[in-house]
Backbone as CSV, one residue per row, in Angstrom:
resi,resn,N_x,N_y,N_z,CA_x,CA_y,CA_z,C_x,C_y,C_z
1,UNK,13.427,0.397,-0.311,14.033,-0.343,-1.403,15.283,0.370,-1.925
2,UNK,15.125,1.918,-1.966,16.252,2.266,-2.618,17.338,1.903,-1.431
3,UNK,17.239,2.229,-0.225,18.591,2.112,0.563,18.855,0.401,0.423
4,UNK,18.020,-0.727,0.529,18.424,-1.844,0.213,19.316,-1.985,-0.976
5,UNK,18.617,-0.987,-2.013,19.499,-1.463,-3.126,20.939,-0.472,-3.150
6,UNK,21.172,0.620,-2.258,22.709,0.975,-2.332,23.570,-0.042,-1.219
7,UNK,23.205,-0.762,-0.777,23.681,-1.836,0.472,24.119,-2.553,-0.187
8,UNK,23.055,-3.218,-1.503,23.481,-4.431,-2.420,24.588,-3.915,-3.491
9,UNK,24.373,-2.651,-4.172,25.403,-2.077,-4.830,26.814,-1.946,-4.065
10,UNK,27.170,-2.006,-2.968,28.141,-2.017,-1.841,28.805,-3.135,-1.769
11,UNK,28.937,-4.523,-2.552,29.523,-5.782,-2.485,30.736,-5.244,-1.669
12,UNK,31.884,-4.586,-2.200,33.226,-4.741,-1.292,32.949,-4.257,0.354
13,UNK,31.729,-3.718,0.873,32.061,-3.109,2.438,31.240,-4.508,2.842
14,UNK,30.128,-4.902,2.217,29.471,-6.087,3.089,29.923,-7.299,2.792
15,UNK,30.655,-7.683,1.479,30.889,-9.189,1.597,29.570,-10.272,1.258
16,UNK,29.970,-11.053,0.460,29.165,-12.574,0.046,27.901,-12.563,0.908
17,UNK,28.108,-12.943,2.157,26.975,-13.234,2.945,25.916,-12.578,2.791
18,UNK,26.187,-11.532,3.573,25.496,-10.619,3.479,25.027,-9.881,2.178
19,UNK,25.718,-9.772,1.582,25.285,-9.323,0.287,24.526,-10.088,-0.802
20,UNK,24.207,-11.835,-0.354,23.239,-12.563,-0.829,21.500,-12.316,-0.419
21,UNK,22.123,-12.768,0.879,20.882,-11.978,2.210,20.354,-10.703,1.833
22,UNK,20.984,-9.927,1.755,20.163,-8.448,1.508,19.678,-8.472,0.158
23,UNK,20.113,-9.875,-0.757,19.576,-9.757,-2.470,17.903,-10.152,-2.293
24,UNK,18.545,-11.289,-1.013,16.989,-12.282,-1.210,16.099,-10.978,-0.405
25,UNK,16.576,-10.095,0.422,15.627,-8.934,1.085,14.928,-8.393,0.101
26,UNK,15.593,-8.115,-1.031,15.245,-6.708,-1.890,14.166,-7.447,-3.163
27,UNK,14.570,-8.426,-3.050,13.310,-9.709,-3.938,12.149,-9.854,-3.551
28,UNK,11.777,-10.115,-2.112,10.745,-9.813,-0.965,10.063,-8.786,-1.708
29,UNK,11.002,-7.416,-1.166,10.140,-6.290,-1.568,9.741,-6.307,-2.439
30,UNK,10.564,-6.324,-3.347,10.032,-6.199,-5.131,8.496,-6.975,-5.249
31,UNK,8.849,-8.401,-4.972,7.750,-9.063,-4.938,6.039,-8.067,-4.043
32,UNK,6.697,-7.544,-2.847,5.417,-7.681,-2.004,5.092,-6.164,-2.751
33,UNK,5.618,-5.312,-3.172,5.629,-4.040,-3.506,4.736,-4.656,-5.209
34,UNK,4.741,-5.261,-6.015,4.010,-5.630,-7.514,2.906,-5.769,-6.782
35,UNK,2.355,-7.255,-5.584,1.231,-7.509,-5.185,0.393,-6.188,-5.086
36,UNK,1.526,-5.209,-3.847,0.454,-4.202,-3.500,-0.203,-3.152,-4.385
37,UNK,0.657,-3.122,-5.588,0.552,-2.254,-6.696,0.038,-2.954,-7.729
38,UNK,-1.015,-3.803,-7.354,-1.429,-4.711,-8.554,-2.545,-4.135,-9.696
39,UNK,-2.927,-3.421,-8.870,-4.065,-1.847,-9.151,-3.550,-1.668,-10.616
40,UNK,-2.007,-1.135,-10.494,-1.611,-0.125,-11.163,-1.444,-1.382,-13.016
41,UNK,-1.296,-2.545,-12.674,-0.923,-3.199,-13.713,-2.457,-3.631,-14.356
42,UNK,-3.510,-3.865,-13.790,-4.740,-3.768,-14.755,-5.293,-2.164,-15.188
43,UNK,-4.545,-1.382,-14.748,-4.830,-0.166,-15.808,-3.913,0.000,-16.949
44,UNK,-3.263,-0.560,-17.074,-1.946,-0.722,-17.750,-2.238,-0.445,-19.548
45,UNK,-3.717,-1.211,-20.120,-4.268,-1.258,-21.447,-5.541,-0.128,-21.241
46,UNK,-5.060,0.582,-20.706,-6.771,1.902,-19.931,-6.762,2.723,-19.852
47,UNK,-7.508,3.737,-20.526,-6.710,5.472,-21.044,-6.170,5.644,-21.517
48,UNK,-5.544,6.828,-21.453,-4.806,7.683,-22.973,-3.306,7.483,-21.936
49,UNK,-2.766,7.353,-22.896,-0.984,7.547,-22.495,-0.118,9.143,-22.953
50,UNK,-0.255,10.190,-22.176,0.091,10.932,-22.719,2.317,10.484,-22.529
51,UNK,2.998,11.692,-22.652,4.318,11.186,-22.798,4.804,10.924,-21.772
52,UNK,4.582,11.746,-20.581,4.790,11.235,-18.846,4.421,9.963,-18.919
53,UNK,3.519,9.743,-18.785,2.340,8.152,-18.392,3.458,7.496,-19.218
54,UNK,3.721,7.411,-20.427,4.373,6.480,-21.165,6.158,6.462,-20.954
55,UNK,6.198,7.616,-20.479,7.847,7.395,-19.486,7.543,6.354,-18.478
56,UNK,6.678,6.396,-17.560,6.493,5.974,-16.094,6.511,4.580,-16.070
57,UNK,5.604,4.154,-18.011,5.337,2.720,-17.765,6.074,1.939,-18.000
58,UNK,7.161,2.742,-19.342,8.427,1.685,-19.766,9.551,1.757,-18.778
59,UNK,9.833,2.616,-18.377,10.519,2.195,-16.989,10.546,1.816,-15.983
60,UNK,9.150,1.487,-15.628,8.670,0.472,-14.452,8.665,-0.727,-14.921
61,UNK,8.409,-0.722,-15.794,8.471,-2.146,-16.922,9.591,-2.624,-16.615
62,UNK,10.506,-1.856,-17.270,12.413,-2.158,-17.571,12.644,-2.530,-15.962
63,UNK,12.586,-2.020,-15.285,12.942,-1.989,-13.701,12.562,-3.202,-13.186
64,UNK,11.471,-3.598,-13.607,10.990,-4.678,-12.990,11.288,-6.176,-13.822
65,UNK,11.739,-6.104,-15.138,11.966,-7.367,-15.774,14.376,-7.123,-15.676
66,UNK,14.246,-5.911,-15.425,15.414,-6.071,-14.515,16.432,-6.315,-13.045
67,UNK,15.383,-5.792,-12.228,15.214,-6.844,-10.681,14.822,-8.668,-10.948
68,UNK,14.370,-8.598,-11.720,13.677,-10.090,-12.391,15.272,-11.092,-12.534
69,UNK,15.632,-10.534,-13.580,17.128,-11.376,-14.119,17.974,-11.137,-13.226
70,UNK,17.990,-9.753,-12.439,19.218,-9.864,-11.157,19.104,-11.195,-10.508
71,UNK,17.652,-10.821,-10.025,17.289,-11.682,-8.967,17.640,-13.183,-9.350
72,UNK,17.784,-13.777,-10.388,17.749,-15.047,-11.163,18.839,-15.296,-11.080
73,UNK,19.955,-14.404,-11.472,21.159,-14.715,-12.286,21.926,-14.590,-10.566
74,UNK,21.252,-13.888,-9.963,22.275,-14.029,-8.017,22.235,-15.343,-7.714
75,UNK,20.975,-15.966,-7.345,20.044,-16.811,-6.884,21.134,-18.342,-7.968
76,UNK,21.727,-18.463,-8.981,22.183,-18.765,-10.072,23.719,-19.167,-9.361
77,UNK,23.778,-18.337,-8.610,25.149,-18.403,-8.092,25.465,-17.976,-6.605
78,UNK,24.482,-18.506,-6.247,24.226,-18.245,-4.650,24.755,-19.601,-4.038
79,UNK,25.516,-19.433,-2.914,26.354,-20.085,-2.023,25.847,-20.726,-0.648
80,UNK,25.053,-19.375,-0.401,24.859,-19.195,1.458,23.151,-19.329,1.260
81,UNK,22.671,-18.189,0.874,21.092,-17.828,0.963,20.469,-18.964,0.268
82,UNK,20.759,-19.220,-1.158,19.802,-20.013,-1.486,20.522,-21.241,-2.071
83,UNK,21.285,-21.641,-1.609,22.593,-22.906,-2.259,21.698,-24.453,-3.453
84,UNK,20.477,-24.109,-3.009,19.781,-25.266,-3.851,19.579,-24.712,-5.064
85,UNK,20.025,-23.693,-5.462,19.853,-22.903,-6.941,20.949,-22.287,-7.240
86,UNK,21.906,-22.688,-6.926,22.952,-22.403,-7.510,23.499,-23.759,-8.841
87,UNK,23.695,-23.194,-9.826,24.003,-24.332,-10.969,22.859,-24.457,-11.913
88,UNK,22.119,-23.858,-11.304,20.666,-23.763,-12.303,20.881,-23.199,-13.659
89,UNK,21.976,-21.869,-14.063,22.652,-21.493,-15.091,23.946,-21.886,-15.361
90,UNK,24.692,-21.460,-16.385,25.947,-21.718,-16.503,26.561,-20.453,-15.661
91,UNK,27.627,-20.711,-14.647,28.566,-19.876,-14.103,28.782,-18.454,-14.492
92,UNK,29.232,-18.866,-16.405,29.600,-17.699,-16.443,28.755,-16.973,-17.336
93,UNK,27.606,-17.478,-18.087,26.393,-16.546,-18.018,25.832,-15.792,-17.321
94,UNK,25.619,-16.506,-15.944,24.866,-16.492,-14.636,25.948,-14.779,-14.200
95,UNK,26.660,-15.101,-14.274,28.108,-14.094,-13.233,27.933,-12.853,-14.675
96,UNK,28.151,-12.847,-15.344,27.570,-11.689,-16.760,26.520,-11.390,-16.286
97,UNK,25.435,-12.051,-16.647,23.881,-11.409,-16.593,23.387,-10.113,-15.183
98,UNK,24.503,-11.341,-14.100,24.014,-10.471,-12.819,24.412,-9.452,-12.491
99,UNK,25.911,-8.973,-13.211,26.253,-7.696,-13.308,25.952,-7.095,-14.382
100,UNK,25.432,-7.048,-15.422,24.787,-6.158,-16.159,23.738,-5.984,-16.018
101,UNK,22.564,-7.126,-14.909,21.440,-6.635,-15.003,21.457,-5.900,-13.693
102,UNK,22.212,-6.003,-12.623,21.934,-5.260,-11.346,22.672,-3.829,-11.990
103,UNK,23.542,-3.277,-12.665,23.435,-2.378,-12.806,22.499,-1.399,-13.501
104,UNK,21.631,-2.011,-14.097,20.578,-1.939,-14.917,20.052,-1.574,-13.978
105,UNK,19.595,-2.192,-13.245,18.695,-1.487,-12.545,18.994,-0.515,-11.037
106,UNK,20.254,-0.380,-10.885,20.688,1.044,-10.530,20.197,2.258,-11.594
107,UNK,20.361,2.354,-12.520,20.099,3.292,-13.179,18.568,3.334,-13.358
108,UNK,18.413,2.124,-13.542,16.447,2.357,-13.611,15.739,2.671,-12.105
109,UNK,16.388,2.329,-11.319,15.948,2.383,-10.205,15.634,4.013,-9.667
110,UNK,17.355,4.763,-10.079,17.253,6.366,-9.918,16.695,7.327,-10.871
111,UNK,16.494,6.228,-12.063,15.492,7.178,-12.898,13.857,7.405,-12.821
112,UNK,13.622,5.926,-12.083,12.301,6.061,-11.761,11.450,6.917,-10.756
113,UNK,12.960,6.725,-9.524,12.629,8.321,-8.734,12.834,9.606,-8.749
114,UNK,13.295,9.710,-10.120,13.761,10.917,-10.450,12.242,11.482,-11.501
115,UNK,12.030,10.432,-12.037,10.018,10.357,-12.722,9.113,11.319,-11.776
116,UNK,9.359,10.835,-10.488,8.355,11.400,-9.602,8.625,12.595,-8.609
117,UNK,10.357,13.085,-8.762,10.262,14.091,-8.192,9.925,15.369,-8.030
118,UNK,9.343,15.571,-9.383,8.335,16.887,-9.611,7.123,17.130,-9.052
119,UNK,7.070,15.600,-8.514,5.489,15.842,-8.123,5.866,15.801,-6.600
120,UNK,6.863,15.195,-5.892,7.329,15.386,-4.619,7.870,16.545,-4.143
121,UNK,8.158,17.638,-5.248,8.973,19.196,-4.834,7.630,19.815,-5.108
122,UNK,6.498,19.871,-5.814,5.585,20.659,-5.755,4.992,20.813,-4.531
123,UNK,4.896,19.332,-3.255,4.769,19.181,-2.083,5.385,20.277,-1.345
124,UNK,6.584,20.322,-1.475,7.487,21.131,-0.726,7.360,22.936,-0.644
125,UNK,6.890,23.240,-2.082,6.525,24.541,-2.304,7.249,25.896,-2.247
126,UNK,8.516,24.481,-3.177,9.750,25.576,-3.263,9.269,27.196,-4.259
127,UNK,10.111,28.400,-3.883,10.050,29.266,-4.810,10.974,30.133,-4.902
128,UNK,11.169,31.103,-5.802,11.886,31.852,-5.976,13.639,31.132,-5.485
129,UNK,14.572,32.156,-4.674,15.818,31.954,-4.412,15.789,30.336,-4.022
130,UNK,15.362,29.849,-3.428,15.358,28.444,-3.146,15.147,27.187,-3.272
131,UNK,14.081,28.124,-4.499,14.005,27.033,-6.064,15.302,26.760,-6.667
132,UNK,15.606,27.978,-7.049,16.928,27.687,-7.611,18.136,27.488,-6.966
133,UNK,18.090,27.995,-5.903,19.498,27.008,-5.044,19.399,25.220,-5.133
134,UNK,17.831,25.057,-4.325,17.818,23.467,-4.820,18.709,23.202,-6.307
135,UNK,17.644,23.506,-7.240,18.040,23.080,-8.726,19.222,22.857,-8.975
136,UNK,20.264,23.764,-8.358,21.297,24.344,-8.876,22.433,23.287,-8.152
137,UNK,21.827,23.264,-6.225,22.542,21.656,-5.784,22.274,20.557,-6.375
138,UNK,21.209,19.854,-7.144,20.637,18.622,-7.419,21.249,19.028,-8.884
139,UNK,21.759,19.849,-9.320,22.486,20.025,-10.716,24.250,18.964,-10.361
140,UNK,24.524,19.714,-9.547,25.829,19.664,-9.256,26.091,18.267,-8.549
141,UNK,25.185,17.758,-7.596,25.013,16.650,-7.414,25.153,15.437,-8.475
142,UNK,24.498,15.732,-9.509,24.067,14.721,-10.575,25.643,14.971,-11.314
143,UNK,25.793,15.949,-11.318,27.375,15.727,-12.523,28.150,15.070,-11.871
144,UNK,28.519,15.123,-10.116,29.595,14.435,-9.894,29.306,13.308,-9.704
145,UNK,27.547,12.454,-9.913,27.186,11.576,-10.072,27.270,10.359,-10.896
146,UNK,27.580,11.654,-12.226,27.552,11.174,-13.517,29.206,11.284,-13.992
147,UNK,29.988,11.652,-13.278,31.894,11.861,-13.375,31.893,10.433,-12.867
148,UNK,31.429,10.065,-11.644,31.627,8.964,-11.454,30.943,7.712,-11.495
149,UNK,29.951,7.954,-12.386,29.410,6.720,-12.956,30.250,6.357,-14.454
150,UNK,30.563,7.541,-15.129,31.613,7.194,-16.522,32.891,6.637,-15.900
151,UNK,33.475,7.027,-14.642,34.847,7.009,-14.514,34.647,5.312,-13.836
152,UNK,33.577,5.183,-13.312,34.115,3.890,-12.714,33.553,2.820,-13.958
153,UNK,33.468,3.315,-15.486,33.173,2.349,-16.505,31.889,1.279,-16.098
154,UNK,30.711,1.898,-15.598,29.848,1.252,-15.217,28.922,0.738,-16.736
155,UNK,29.058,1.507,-17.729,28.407,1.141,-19.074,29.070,-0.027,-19.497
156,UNK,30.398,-0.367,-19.251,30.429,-1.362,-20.039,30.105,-2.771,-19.162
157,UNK,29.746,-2.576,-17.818,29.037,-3.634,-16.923,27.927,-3.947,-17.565
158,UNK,27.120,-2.558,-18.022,25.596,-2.630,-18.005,25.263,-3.255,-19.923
159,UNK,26.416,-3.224,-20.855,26.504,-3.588,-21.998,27.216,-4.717,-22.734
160,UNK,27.257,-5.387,-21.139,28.258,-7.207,-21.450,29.459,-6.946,-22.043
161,UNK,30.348,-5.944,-21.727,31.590,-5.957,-22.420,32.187,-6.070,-21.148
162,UNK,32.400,-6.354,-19.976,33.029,-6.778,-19.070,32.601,-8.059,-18.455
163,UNK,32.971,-9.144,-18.201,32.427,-10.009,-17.386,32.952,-10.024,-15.815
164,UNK,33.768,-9.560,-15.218,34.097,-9.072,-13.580,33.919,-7.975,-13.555
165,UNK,33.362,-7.525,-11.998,33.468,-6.280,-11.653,35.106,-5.908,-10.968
166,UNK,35.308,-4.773,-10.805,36.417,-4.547,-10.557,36.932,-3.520,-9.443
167,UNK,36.716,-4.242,-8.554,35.728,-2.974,-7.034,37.486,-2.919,-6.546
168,UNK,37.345,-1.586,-5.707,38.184,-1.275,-4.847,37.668,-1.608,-3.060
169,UNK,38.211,-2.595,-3.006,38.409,-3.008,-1.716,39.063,-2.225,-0.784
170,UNK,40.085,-1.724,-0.407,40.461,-0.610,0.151,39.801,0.503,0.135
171,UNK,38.993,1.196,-0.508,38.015,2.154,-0.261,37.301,2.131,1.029
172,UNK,37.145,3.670,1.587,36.515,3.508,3.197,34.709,2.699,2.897
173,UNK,34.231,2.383,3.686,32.870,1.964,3.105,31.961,3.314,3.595
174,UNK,32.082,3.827,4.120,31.223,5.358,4.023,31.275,6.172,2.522
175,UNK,32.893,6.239,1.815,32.976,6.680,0.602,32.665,5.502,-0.623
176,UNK,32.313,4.306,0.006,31.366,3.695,-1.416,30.305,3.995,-1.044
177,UNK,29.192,4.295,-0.319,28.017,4.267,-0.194,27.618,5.764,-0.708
178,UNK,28.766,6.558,-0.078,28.307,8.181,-0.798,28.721,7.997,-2.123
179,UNK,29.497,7.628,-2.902,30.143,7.675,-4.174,28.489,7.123,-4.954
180,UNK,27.630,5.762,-4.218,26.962,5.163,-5.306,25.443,5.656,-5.262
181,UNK,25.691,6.850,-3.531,24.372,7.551,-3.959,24.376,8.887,-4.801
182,UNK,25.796,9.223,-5.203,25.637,10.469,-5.800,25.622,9.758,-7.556
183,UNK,25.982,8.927,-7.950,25.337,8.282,-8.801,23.885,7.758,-8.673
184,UNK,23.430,7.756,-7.927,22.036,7.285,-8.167,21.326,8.763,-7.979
185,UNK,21.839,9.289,-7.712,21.276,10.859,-7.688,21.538,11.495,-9.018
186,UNK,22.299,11.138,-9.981,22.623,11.452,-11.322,21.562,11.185,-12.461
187,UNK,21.408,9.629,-11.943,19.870,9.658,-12.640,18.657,9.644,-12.594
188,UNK,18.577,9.788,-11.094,17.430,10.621,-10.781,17.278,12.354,-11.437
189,UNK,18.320,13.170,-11.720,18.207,14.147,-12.125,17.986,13.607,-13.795
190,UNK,18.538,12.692,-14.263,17.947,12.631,-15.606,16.516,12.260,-15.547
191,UNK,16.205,11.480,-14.872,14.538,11.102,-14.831,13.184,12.454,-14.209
192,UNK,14.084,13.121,-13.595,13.566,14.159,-13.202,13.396,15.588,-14.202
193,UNK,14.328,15.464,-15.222,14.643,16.453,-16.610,13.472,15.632,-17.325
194,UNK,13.367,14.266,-17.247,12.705,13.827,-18.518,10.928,14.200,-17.897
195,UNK,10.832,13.675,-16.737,9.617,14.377,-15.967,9.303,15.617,-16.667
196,UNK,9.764,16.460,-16.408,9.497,18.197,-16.582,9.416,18.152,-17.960
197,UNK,10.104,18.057,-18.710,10.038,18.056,-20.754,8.488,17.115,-20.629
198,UNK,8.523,15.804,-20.311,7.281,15.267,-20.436,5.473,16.079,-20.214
199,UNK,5.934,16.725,-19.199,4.702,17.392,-18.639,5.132,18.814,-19.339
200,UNK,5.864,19.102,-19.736,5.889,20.430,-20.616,5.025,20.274,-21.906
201,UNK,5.677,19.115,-22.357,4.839,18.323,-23.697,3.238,18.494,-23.575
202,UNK,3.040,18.064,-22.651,1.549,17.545,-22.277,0.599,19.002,-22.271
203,UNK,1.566,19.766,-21.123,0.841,20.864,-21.305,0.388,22.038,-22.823
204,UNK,1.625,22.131,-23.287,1.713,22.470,-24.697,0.439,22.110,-25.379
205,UNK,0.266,20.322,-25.526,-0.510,19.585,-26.451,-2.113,20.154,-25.503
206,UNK,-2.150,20.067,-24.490,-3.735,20.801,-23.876,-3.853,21.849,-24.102
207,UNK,-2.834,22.883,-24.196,-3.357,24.239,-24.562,-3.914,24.180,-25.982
């Protein structure tokens, strides 16, 4: 899902077509990925929520009632893939919503894997010097993540103060795809900071 969704973040290298097609792909998943995880939504009112648990849930939440309106507001103004639902909104609601909510969920998307990467590096069994070399790349990673998530004014996509996006077409398409994973690697390091404070919390409150 995540590489589907830097493909779909990629409008200027793939173009309309394709970039409808790979929307209705990433809807699939979403969809077949809730079914399989259906587990996880009747525990949802069950146990204690310490501050992790209650990171994990509002942003799976957000993530998912934000793939929701992407998915609506594309589908809204779809041409090729799904042309019998196009007109279903107004144009230029439809063309707003879908860029503030697909960027929405770029950011929710890398924060949610950034939730779980503490528990994916404990796997790994980093230590000492190579703990902190990681840290120190996935530091540096995330800033030039986050240089170019401010510089390309992606907040005011994600806060309805723009209604077009404003892509560089001339850009190589190897340097949009690295440009929008080192942003999605930006907030994965924030979701991954909020991870660690969360379970710091937790531990604190058990001792």
């Amino acid at each position: 899902m995540t590489l589907v969704l830097l493909v779909l973040m990629a409008y200027q290298v793939t173009g309309e077509i394709v970039h409808e097609w790979t929307g209705i792909l990433m809807t699939v998943l979403v969809i077949t990925h809730q079914v399989l995880n259906r587990r996880w939504y009747k525990s949802l009112f069950k146990g204690k929520y310490n501050a992790y648990r209650t990171a994990t849930t509002a942003v799976s939440i957000l993530l998912m009632l934000s793939f929701a309106f992407t998915a609506l507001s594309g589908m809204a103004m779809s041409r090729h893939a799904v042309p019998f639902m196009n007109g279903m909104a107004p144009a230029s609601l439809a063309r707003q919503m879908h860029l503030a909510m697909s960027h929405w969920s770029f950011v929710l998307m890398g924060t949610h894997l950034g939730l779980h990467i503490p528990a994916m590096a404990a796997g790994m069994k980093l230590e000492g010097r190579k703990k902190t070399v990681a840290a120190a790349v996935f530091c540096a990673v995330a800033c030039a993540g986050m240089f170019l998530f401010v510089r390309s004014e992606m907040f005011d996509y994600m806060f309805f103060r723009e209604a077009f996006a404003f892509l560089d077409y001339d850009k190589a398409g190897a340097l949009v795809f690295l440009e929008n994973l080192l942003m999605l690697m930006a907030w994965a390091f924030i979701g991954d900071r909020v991870a660690v404070m969360c379970k710091k919390t937790f531990r604190k409150h058990d001792a």
